[in-house]
C-alpha positions as CSV (number, residue, x, y, z in Angstrom):
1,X,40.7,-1.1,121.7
2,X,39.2,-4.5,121.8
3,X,41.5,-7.3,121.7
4,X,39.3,-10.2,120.6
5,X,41.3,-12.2,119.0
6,X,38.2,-14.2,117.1
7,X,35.3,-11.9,116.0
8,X,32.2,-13.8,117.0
9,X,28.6,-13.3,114.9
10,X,27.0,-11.9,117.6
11,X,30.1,-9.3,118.2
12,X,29.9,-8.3,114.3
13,X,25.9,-8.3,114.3
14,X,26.1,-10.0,111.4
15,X,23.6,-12.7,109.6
16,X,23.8,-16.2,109.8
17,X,24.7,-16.0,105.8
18,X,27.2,-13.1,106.0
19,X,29.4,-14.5,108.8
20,X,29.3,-18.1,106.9
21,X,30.8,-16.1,104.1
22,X,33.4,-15.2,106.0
23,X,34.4,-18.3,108.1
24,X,34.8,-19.9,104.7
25,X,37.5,-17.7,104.0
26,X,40.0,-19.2,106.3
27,X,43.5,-18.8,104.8
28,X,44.7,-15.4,103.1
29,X,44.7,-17.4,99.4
30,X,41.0,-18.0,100.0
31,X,40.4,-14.4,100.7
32,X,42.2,-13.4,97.7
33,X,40.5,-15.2,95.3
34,X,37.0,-14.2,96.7
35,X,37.8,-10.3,96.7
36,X,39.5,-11.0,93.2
37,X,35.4,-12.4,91.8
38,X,33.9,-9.8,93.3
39,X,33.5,-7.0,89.9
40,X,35.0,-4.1,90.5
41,X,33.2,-1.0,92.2
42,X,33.1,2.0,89.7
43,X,31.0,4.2,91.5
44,X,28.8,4.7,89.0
45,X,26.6,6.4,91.6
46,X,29.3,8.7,93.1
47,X,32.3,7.6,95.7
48,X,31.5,5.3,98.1
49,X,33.2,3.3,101.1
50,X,31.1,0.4,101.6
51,X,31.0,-1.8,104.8
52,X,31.7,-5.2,104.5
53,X,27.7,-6.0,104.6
54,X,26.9,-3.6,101.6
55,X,30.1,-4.7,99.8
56,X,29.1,-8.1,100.0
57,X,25.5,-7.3,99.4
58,X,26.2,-5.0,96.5
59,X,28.6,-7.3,94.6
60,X,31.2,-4.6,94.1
61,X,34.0,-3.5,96.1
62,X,37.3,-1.3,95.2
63,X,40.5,-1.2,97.3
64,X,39.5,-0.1,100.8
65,X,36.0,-2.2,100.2
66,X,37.7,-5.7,99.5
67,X,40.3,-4.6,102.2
68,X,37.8,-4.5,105.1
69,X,36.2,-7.7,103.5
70,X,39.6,-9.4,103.9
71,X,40.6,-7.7,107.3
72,X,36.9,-8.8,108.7
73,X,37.8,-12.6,107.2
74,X,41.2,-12.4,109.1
75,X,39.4,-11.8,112.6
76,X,36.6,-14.4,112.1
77,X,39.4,-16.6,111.7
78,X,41.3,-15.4,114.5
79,X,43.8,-13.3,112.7
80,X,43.8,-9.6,113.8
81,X,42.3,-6.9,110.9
82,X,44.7,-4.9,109.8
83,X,45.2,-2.2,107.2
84,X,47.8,-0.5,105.5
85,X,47.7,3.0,103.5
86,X,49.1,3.8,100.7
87,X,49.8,7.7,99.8
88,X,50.7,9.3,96.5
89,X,51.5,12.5,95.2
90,X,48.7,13.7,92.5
91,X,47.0,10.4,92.9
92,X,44.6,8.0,94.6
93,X,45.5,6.3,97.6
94,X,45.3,2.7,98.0
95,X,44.7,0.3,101.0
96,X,45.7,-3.1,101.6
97,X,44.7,-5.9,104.3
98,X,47.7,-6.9,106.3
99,X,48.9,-10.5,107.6
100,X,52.1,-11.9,109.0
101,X,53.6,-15.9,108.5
102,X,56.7,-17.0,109.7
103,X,57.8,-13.1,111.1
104,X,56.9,-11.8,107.7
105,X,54.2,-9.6,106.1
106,X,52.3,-10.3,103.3
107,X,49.5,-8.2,102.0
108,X,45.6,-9.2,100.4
109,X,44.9,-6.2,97.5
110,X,41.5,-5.7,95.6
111,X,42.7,-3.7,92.5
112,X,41.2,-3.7,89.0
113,X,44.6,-3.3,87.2
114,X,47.3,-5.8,86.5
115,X,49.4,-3.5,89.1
116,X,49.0,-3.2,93.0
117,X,47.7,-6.8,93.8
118,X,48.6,-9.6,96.0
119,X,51.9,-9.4,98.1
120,X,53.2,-12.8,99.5
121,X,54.2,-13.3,103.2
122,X,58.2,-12.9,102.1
123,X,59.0,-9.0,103.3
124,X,60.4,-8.5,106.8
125,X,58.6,-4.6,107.5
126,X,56.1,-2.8,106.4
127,X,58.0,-0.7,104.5
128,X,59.5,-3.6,102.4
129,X,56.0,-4.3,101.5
130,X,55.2,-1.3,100.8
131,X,58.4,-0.8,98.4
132,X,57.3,-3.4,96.4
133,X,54.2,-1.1,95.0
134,X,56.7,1.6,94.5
135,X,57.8,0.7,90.9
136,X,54.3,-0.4,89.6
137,X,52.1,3.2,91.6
138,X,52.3,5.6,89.1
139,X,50.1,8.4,88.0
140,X,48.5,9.3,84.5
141,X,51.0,11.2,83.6
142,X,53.1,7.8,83.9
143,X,55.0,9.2,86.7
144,X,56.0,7.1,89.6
145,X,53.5,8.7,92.5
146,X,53.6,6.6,95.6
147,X,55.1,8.4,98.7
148,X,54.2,7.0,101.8
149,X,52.9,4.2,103.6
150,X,50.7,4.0,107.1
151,X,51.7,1.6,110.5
152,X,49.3,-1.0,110.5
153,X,45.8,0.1,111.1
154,X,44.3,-2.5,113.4
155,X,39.9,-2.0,112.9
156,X,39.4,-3.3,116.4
157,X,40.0,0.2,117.4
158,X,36.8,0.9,115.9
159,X,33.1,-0.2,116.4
160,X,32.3,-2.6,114.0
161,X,28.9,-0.9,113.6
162,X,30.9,1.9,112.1
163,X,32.4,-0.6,109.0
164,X,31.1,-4.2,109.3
165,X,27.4,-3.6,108.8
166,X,27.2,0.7,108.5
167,X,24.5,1.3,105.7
168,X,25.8,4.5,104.7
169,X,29.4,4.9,103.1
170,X,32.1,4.3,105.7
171,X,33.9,7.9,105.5
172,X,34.8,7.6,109.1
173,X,37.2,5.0,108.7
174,X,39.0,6.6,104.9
175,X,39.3,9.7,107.6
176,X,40.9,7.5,110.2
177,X,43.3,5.9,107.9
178,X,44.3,9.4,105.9
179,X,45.1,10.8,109.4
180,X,47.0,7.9,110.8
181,X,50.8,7.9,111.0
182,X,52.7,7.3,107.9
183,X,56.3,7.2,106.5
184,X,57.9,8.7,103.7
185,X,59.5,6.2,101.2
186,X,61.5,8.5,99.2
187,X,62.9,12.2,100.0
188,X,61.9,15.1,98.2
189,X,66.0,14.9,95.7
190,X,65.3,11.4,94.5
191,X,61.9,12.7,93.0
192,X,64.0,14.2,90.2
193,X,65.5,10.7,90.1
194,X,62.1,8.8,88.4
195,X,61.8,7.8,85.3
196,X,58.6,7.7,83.8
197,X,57.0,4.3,82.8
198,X,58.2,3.3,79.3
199,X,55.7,2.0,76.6
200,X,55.3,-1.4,77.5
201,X,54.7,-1.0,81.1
202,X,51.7,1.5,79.8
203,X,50.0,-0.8,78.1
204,X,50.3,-3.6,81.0
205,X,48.5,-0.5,83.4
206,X,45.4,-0.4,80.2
207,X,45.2,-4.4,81.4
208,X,41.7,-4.8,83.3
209,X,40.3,-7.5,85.1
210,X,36.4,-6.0,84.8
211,X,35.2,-3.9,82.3
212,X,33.7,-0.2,83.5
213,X,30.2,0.2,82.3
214,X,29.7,1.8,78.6
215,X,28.7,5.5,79.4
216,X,25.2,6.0,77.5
């Protein structure tokens, strides 16, 4: 695995333009707010995993697309690109960029939904953070689906080629995520525990910060 601790242009064969983008984004905040104005990937086309250079080309990104955005920000600026998964039962996954202040991790989230967003620097492990999505990851059947979380997934164990500047969707690293390790956050008896998301916290989910495209 390459420990660089600064990702250089040259290293992420990116342009001139595309690594300015990215030096800009020198605090976690920063990244934030640029993922947040990027509209929202619907996939009109069918699933994708963009790279960073496609999502930033394409002006569309979903979870694991403003994710590497952030995680590649992080490294420009000397911060190391990491990822966390999120599992759930009967339900779509969703990833995270990691970072750490003052012993504590904090987490940078691309999401549509008033749900699943920012996390500040405040939790002391992984799975702290990660039980802070509990309560809001639920299902359509309003059931409360989140059921595990990854380690951190540090991208320098991958070629950059492979989700930096790839062209084609980056399926190699969703496959490298799904199959890294990850920890239960509940057992199996406190399933029947749930409760199911009451009326007002339904219509908070049907909150969206872009629009999906009217189907003609």
């Amino acid at each position: 695995m390459n420990k660089k601790r600064f990702a250089s242009r040259e290293y992420l064969e990116l342009t001139k333009a595309e690594f300015a983008i990215l030096r800009r984004l020198n605090t976690p905040e920063k990244i934030q707010a640029y993922i947040d104005a990027i509209p929202q990937n619907f996939e009109v086309g069918g699933e994708t995993c963009l790279s960073v250079r496609e999502a930033l080309r394409q002006r569309r990104a979903l979870c694991i697309e403003g994710a590497v955005i952030a995680a590649a920000a992080l490294w420009v600026n000397g911060e190391p690109p990491l990822l966390m998964d999120l599992k759930a039962e009967g339900d779509s996954d969703h990833v995270v960029a990691l970072f750490r202040r003052k012993g504590c991790w904090g987490a940078i989230s691309k999401t549509n939904h008033a749900v699943l967003r920012w996390r500040d620097p405040v939790y002391r492990s992984l799975r702290e953070l990660a039980m802070s999505y509990f309560h809001e990851y639920s299902n359509k059947r309003h059931q409360k689906s989140l059921r595990s979380y990854s380690a951190a997934f540090d991208l320098r164990r991958l070629d950059p080629a492979t989700w930096v500047t790839q062209k084609k969707s980056c399926w190699d690293l969703g496959w490298a995520l799904d199959a890294a390790r990850h920890y239960p956050l509940i057992v199996r008896k406190q399933v029947k525990l749930l409760r199911l998301r009451d009326s007002v916290e339904r219509e908070a989910h049907e909150l969206l910060m872009y629009q999906p495209p009217r189907k003609k």
